[in-house]
N, C-alpha and C positions, 0 to 999 in steps of 0.2 A: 386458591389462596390469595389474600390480598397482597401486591406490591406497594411496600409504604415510597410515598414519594420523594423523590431527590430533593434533599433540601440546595443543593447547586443551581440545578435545572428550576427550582421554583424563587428563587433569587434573582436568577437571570430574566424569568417569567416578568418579577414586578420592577426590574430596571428598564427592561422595554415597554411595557406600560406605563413609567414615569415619563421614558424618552415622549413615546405617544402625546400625552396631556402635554407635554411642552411643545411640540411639533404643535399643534393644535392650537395651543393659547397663540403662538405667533400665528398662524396662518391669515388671519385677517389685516396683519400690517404687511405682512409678506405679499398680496394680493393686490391691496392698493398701494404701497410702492414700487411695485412692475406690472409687466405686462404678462405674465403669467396669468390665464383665464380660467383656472381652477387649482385646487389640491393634486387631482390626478394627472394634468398638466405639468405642474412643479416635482412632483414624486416622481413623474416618468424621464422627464430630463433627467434628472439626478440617478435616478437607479438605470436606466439604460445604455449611462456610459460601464457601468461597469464592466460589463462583458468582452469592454474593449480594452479597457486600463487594467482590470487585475486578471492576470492568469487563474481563471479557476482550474485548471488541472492540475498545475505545479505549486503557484504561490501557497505557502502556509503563514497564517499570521498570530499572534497570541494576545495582541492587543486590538482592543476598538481604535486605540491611538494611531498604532500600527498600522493598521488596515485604510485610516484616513490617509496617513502620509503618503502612502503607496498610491492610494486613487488620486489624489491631488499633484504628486511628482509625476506621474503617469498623464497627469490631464494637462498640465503644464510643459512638458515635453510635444505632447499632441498639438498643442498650443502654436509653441515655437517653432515646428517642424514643417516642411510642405506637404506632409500627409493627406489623404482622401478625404478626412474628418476635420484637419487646421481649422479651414472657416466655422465650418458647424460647432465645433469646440468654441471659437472665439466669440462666438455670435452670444450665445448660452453663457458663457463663463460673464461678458459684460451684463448681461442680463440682472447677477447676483451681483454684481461690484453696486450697481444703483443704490443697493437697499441691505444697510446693517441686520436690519433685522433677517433678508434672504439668506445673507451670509451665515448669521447665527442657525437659520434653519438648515440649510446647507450639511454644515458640519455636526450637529444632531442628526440626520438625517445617514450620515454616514456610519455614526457609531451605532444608530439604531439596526440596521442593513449586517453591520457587523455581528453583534447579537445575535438578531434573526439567524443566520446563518451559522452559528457558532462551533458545531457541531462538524460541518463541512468544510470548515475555512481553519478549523485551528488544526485540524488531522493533515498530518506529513500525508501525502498519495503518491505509489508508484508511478513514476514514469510512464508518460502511454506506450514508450516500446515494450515496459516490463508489464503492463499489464495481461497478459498470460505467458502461464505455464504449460507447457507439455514433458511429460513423464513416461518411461516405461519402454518395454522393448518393442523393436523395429514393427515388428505384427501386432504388436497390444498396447497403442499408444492410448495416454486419455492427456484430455485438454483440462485445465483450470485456469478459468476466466475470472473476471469481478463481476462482469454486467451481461452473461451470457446473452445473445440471440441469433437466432436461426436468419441465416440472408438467403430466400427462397432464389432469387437471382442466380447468386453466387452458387448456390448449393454447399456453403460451409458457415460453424461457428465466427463470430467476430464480437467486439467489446461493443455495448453499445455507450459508446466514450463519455458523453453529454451526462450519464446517469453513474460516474464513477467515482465521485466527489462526494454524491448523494447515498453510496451505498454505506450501511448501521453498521454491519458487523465489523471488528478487525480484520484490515486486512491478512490473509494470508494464515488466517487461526482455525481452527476447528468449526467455530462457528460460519466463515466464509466456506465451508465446503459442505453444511450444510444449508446454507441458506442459496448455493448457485448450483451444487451436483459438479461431476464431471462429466464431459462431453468427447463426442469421439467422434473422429473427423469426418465429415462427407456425410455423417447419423442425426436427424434433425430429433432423434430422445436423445434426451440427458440421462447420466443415471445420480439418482437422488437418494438419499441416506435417509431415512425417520429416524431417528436418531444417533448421539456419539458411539452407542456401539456397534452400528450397522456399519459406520464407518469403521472402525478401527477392525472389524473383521474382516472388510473390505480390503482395509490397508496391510494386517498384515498378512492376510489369507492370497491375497492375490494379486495384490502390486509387487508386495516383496517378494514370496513364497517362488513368483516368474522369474527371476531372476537366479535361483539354485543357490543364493551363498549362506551358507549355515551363519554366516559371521551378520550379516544383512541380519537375518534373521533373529538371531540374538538382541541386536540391537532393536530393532520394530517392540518385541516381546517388552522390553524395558518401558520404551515409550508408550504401549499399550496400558501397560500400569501406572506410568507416570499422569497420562491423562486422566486416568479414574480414577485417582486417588487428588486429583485436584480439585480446589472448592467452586470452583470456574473454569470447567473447562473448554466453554467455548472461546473462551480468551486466550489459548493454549496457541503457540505456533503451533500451524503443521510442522511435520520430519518430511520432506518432500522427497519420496523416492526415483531413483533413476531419472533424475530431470536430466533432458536432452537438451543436447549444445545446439542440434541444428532446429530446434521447434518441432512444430508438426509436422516439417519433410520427412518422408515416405525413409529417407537412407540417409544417416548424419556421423560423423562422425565418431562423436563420446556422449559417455554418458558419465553424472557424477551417482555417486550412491546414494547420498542424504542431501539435504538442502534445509537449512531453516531460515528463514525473513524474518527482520525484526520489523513487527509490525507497525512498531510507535516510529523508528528511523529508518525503515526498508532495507537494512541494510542485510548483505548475503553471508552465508560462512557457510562453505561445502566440506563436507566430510568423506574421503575416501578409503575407504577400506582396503588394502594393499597387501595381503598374503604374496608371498614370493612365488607360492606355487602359480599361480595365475599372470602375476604383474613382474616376474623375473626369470623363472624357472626357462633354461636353454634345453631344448631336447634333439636328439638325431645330431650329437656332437662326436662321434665316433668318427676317427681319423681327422679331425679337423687340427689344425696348428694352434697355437696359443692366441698369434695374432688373430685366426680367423673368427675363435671362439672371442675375445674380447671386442669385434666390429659386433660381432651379433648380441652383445650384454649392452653394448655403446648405442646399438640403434632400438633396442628394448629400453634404455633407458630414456632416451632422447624421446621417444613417441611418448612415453609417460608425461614427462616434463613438461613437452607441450601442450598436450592436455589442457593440465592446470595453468598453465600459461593465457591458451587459448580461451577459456573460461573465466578467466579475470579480464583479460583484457576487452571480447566481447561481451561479455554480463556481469562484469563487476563484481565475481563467485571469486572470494579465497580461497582456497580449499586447502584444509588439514590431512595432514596423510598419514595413516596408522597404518606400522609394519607388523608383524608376526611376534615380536615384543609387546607391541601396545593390545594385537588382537587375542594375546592369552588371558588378557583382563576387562571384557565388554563394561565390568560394572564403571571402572575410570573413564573409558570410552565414553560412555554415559553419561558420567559427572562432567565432561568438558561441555556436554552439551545440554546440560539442565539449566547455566544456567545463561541459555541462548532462550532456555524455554520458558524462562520467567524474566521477560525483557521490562523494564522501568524508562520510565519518559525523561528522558535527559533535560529537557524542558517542564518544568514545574508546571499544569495547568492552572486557571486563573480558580479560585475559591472565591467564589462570589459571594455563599452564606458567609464565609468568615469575614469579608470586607463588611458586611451588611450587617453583624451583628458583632462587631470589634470590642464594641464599649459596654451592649447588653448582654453577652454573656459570660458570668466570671469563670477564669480560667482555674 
């Protein structure tokens, strides 16, 4: 079946091609008034500080404008600084001050670099601490990376960091855990999905199902339907089950039940499911005092607390906690988290077709 093409994506195609033809028409005044000795000389100056002035792992930017300021504030700090690069910076930077016209290409050249990369520069990215997950109980853990690969040295999974700016799908969606598989620690196979419902049997056959709790279970079964009845659902967050506090160590702590990432602003909202029977029930209270029986509800309470404490404060995990009240109704359970699962970009992306065709096409 044929995909008709993005009219965004083919906007942005003939701005950077405009950019192009102007880069180009200056290059010959650019040339003879400096000492720059060719185009790939001039391009490589200019695109080689970047690596150093913008954070590609963390910066996100929404404008060409944007993205200038930042490389230019950044080049001008490097400038004024005793830095390893000050001289090299300065040398370069007087280079362009010679020639109006370098200048002008300068700054083309930066909105062009913008564009190009449009795709990796305007998407929010996890943190490289947060860049994997580990899930599941203390014997049947699995790993979910961004940029999987096997360190034959090491003998274990790592991100391969450089390529995680660059990775298509959302992160932390359906589509992300088919396109990297889960990994398990110390095992150079990944295990890989052909499709969303290999996963989702996966997910709830045997990540949840490990865990025993009917109420887990309920909830997985919702979100099984939730994803397939979506028009898109490799854009769906995952429900991320039993993610672990302590990573991929062997013996951790806690575990939360659910997890969802918002993919467009990363951000966490854990879900814990709390039956009394399990997260409060006192048992072998026979003969104990009132007081002794209230230290032991006080230090049942206290280890919970901390928890979610401990979960926010090192991973940035909220977490909501449904009692034996909220768990006699999984469907509302469900609504709190629907709509985690259809997350919207708090940041408008740029419409390139609609700047491009303002005036030619009537509304």
């Amino acid at each position: 079946m044929h995909t008709p093409a993005d009219p965004n994506k083919a906007a942005r195609s003939r701005r950077i091609a405009e950019l192009k033809v102007q880069l180009r028409s200056l290059l010959p005044e650019v040339l003879a008034q400096t000492d720059f000795a060719s185009e790939a000389s001039l391009n490589a100056t200019i695109g080689g500080w970047a690596k150093n002035l913008i954070d590609l792992h963390h910066d996100v930017f929404h404008s060409s404008e944007q993205y200038a300021a930042r490389y230019m504030q950044n080049l001008k700090e490097g400038i004024v600084s005793s830095g390893p690069n000050a001289k090299i910076y300065r040398r370069n930077y007087d280079r362009f001050r010679v020639s109006p016209a370098a200048q002008r290409y300068f700054t083309l050249f930066l909105h062009r670099s913008f564009l190009n990369h449009f795709d990796e520069l305007s998407k929010t990215r996890p943190h490289l601490d947060d860049s994997e997950v580990w899930i599941g109980q203390n014997n049947s853990n699995y790993g979910l990376l961004i940029t999987p690969r096997w360190n034959e040295a090491t003998g274990a999974w790592e991100n391969d960091r450089s390529e995680i700016r660059h990775f298509r799908p959302l992160y932390w969606t359906i589509g992300h855990i088919l396109t990297t598989g889960l990994v398990v620690d110390h095992d150079p196979d990944p295990i890989r999905f052909a499709s969303v419902d290999a996963y989702l049997a996966f997910f709830k056959n045997t990540l949840v199902r490990a865990s025993g709790s009917p109420h887990e279970q309920a909830i997985a079964q919702r979100y099984v339907t939730f994803v397939r009845a979506s028009s898109n659902p490799l854009n769906v967050p995952l429900l991320i089950p039993e993610i672990r506090y302590g990573g991929r160590a062997a013996q951790h702590k806690y575990r939360l039940d659910f997890c969802i990432v918002d993919p467009l602003t990363m951000k966490k909202v854990g879900y814990e499911l709390s039956p009394w029977s399990t997260h409060g029930y006192l048992s072998k209270i026979g003969g104990l005092s009132g007081a002794e029986i209230n230290a032991m509800a006080k230090d049942n309470f206290e280890r919970e607390m901390a928890r979610h404490k401990d979960f926010f404060k090192a991973r940035d995990i909220y977490a909501l906690i449904y009692t034996d009240r909220d768990l006699a109704d999984p469907d509302k359970i469900f609504d709190d988290m629907r709509a985690r699962l259809t997350p919207v970009d708090p940041t408008a992306p740029i419409d390139f077709a609609l700047v491009d065709n303002f005036f030619t096409t009537p509304f």
